[in-house]
N, C-alpha and C positions, 0 to 999 in steps of 0.2 A: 020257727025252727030254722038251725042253719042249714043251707042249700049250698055241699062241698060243692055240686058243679056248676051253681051259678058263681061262683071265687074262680075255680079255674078257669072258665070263659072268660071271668074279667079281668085277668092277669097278662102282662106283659111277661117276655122275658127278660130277664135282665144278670148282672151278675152279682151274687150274690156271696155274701159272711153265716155262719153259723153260729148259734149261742154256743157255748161250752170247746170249739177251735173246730176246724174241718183238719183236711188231710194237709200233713207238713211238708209235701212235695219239693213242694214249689210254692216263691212268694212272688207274683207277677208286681212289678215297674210301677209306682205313682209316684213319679219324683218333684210333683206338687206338694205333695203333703208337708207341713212342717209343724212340728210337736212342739207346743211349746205351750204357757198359761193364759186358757185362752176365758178363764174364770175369774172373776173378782173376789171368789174364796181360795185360799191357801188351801191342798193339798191334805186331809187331816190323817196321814198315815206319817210312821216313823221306820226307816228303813234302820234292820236288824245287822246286827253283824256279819260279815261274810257277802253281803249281798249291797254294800257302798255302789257299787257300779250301776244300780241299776236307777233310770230317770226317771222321775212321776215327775206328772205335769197334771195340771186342774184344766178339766175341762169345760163342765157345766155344773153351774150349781142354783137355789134356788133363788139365790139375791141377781142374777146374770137377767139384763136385756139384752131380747134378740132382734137385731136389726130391722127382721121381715115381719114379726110380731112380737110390738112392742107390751102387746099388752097380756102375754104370755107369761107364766111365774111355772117355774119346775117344781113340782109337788114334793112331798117327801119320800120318806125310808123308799128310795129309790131299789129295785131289787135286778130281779131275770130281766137280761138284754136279747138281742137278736138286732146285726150288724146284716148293711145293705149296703151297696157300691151302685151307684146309679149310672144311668145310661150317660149323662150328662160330665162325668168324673168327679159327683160331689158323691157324698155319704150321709146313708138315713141311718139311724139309731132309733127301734123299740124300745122301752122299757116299763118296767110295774113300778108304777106307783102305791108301794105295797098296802099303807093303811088308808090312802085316799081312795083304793076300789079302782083305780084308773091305770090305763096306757098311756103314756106321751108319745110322740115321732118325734123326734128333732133333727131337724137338716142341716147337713155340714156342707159346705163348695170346700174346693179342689182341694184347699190346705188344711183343711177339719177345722174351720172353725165352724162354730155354730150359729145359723144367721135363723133357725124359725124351727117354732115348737106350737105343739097341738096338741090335743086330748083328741085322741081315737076311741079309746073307753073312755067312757067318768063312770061314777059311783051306781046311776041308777044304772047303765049297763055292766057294770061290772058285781055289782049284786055282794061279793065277797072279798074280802081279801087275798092280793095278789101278790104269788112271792117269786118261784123259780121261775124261769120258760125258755121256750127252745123255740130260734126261731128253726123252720123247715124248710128246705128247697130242693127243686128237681137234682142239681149236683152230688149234692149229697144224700138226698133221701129216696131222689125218685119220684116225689109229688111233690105239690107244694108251686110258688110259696105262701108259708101262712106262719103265724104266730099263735103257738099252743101256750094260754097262762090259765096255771091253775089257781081255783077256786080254794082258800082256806080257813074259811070262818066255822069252823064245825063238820060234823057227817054228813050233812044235805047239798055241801056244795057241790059243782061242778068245773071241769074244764069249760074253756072258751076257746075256737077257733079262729082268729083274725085275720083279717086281709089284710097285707100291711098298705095298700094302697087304699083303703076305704077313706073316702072320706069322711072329716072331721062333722060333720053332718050327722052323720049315723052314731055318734060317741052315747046317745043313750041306747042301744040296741043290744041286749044282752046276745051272745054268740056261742050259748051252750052246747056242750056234743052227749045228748041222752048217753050213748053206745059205750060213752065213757065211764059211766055208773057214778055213783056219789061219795064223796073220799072227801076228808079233810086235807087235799091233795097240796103238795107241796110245787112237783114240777109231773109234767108229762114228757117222755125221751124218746121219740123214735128214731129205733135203731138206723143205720145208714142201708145203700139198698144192698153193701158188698154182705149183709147179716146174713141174709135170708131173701135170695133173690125170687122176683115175683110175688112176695107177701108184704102187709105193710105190721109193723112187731113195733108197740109201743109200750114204755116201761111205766106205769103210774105210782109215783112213791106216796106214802100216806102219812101226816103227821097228826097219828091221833092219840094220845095219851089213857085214854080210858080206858072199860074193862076189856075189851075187845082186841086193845093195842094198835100199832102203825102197821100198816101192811105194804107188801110191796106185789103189783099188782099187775096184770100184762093184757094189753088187748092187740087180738091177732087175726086178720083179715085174709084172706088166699089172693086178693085182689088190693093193687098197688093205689094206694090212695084211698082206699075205702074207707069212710069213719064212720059209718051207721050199721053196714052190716055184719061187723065182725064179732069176737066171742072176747067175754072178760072173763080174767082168773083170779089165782091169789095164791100167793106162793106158800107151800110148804115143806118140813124135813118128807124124807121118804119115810124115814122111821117114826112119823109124827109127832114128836116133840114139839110141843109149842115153847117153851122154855128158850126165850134170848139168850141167859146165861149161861146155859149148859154149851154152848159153842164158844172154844175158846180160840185163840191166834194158834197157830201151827197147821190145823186138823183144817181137811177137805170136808163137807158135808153134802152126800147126796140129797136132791131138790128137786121139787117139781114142779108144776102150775096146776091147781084143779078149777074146774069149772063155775064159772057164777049166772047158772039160768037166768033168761030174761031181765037180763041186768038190765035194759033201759027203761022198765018197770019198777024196777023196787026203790024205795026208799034209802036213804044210807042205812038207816037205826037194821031196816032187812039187811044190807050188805054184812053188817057188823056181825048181826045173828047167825051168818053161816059160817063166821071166823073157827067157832067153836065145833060146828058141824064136819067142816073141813080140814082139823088141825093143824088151820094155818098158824106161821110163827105170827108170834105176838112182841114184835119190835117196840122201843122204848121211843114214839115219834122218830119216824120215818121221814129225812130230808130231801137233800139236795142229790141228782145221780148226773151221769157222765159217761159215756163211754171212752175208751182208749183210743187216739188216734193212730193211723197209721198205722192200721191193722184189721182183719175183719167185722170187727164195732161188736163182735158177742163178748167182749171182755169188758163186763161191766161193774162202775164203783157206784156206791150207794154210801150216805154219813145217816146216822142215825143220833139224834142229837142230845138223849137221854131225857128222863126226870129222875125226878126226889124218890126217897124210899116212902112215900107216903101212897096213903089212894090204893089205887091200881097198883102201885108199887112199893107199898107196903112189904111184900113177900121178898124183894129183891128180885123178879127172876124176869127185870129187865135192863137195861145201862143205866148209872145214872150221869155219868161226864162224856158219856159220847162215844160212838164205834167209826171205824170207817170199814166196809165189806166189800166185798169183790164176789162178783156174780160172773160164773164162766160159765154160758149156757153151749147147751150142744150144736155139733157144727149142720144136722140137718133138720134137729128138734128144739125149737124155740120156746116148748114145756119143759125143759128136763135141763138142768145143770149141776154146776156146783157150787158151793157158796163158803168162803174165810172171811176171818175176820186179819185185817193186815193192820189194825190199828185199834188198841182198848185205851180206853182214856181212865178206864176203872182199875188198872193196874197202876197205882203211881208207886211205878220203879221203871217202869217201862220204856218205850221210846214216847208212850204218847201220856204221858205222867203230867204232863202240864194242858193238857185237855180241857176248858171250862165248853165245850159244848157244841162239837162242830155242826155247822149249817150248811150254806151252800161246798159245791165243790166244782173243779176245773180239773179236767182230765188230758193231757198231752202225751205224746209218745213214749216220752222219758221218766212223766212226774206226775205224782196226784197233788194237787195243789186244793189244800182245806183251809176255810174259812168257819171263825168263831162266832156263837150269838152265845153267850152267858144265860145260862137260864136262872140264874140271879138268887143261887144258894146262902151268900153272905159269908161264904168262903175264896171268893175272886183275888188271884193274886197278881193280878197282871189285864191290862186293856188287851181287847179282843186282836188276837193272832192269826197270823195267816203262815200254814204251815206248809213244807216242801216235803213229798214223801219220794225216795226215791226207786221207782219200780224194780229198777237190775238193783242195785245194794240194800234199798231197806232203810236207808237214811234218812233222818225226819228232819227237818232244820225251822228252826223261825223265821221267817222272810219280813214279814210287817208285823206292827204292831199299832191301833189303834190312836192319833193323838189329838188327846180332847183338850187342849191348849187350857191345860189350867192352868200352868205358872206365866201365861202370856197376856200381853197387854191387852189382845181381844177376847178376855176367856169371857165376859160376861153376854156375850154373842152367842157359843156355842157352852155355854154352862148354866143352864138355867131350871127349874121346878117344872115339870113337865105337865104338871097342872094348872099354877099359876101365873108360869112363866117369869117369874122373878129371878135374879141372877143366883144361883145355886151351883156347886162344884160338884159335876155328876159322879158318880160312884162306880169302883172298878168294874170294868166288863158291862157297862149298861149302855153300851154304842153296839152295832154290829157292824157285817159285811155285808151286802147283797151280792148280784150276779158279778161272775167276774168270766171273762169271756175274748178268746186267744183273736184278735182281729188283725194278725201279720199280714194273712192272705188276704183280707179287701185291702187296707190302705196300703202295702205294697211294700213294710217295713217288719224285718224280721223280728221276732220275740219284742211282740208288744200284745199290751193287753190292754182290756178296758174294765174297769176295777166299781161298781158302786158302793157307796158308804151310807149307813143310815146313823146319824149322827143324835140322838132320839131326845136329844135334851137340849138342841135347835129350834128354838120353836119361834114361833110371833105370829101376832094378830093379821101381819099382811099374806100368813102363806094359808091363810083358811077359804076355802070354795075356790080354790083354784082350778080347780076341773069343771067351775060348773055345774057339777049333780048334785044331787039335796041331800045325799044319804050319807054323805061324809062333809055336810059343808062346817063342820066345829072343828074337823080335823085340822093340826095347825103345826105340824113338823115341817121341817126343810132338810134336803139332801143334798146330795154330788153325785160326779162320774170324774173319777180320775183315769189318766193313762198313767201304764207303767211298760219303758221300752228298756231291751237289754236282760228282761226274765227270759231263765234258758225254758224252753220245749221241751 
């Protein structure tokens, strides 16, 4: 079982980045750093109209040797980050290796390039698939630090709590938090400590599609740092509606959190059965969330990434192209808010009319910044987008757009049968996004971010067991981390 206070004992301090941006203050001085391609893969986004000005550069990808370990391969559908600034002026990068079950660390010196990578999870510790995550730190959260990646292979999974300094030694050690309950969990978000001073309020979103639905889910502690003994909830209307569609963009809805007994006992399939006991909402798969920077951190986004009218959703009465919501909880009650939806993808006339299915999200001061995974209707009209929402206007814009180099002379590279691996020209919307995550304040360079791409019809025989573990050693995708410098905050 994990032991938070043997982590805290074994931690240095140091200065640290947040997944999803910290506060936009201030961006302290590393005028080391120099942004440039420091990758042997091209870049696979296309920059949108309006947004020419803005620089991607490749940073790592899964064909890159690294100086300090050569014998190192970056796994695939790369997803949730957590950026670190080290004592030394180099830089560490977490990330999920989403279908290999695994964490990498990758170490950058002073100019970010990337000279050494490591499995901290592999497969047999990682037990499930890895998508969102947040890394945590005393600046911002008040404890920490540690890396929250949640579990999503189903209702029995779990969160992980990570050392980011653990060594590569312990990469089969699964690093479960009971207290966390069982979710087909997407990301875990602990609010910052200006939320709710002295308690530690974490946000669990749930991507579960069955009869049960995705929940969105809060575990709340009186004690700063606490992961074992606090209480888990599950959010509902106050008027109990379970009905996703009955909330439509305009309208405020009051919300609350109700209780989920001895959740470090139950099963998921038990968590699920009190959905209906509790009339919690029954979201259409529950994503990626965020809070607002630069500002008390209870202004919370959540994407909700829809299904089919089939199954569970036969009835319609949940999304099927996708929401994005905004959760404003109370300023001394972290049970009790309010909830819109600022973004329906199910409306196409709307602002968010070209929606195939948002996933992760990035939240800054000014902007919601949404990220697409197609959930592969065979209606896709367009590779997977990355949209700008804008908080004061309302403005939705396209910033990127997915480019899976078909008409290019390396398309048989990143175009291939994802079975077979045979050179095949993949199909619209079948790439996604992973984490995408504000890192101005560590490297010291304003409106920059760091961007992963799962490119899912990448594939080859050299990227399989690259972690190591045996539980995904067929798995055989490859991925990136781009930068992109000059997106406004």
């Amino acid at each position: 079982m994990f032991k938070y206070s043997t982590l805290i004992a074994s931690l240095a301090v140091v200065a640290l980045g947040v997944n999803g941006c910290k506060d936009e203050t201030s961006t302290p001085s590393t005028p080391t750093v120099e942004l440039k391609n420091y990758s042997t893969t091209p870049a696979l986004v296309k920059k949108m109209p309006g947004f020419e000005s803005v620089e991607v550069f490749s940073l790592i990808g899964s064909d890159d040797k690294l100086t300090d370990s050569p014998t190192y391969t970056f796994g695939g559908s790369a997803d949730g980050m957590g950026w670190l600034k080290n004592n030394d002026g180099g830089f560490t990068m977490l990330v999920n290796q989403e279908d290999n079950f695994s964490v990498s660390r990758i170490t950058f010196d002073k100019t970010l390039k990337p000279i050494k990578g490591e499995y901290i999870l592999n497969s047999d510790g990682g037990v499930w698939r890895l998508c969102s995550a947040t890394m945590v730190t005393p600046e911002e959260h008040g404890f920490g630090p540690m890396f929250l990646t949640c579990g999503e292979s189903g209702e029995e999974s779990r969160t992980h709590a990570i050392n980011p300094f653990d060594p590569s030694s312990n990469a089969s050690m699964s690093r479960e938090l009971p207290a966390f309950g069982r979710w087909s969990a997407e990301n875990a978000l602990p609010l910052p400590k200006t939320a709710y001073s002295g308690k530690t309020v974490i946000v669990i979103t749930d991507d579960d599609s069955g009869v049960s639905g995705g929940q969105v889910a809060l575990y709340v502690s009186n004690t700063v740092g606490d992961l074992s003994g606090g209480t888990l909830y599950m959010l509902r209307r106050k008027d109990q509606n379970q009905k996703e569609t009955d909330m439509s963009v305009g309208t405020m809805y009051d919300v609350e959190f109700v209780k989920i007994d001895n959740q470090s006992t139950l099963t998921g399939k038990e968590i699920n059965a009190l959905v209906d006991v509790n009339k919690a909402i029954k979201f259409g798969r529950v994503e990626d969330i965020d809070y607002r920077k630069g500002s008390n951190g209870r202004d919370v986004y959540f994407t909700v990434t829809g299904q089919d009218y089939v199954s569970a959703n036969a009835d319609k009465s949940r999304t099927k192209y996708g929401r994005v919501y905004h959760l404003n909880l109370d300023a001394t009650n972290p049970l009790a808010g309010k909830l819109e939806v600022i973004m329906d993808g199910d409306d196409r006339t709307g602002p968010a009319q070209k929606f195939q299915n948002p996933d992760n999200i990035c939240v800054t001061s000014n902007y919601v910044y949404v990220q697409e995974d197609a959930n592969g209707y065979k209606d896709e009209t367009h590779d997977a987008y990355i949209y700008q929402y804008n908080l004061a206007t309302k403005e939705v814009k396209v910033v990127f757009e997915l480019d899976h180099h078909r008409d290019a002379a390396d398309k048989d590279i990143y175009n291939c049968n994802a079975t077979t691996g045979t050179p095949e020209l993949s199909s619209k919307g079948s790439w996604e996004y992973g984490g995408m995550v504000d890192i101005s304040d560590v490297i010291g360079i304003p409106n920059t971010f760091a961007l992963a791409i799962q490119p899912h019809t990448w594939v080859g025989t050299k990227y399989k067991g690259v972690d190591k573990g045996t539980k995904r050693a067929s798995e055989w995708q490859a991925s990136q981390v781009i930068i992109l410098k000059g997106l406004a905050r």
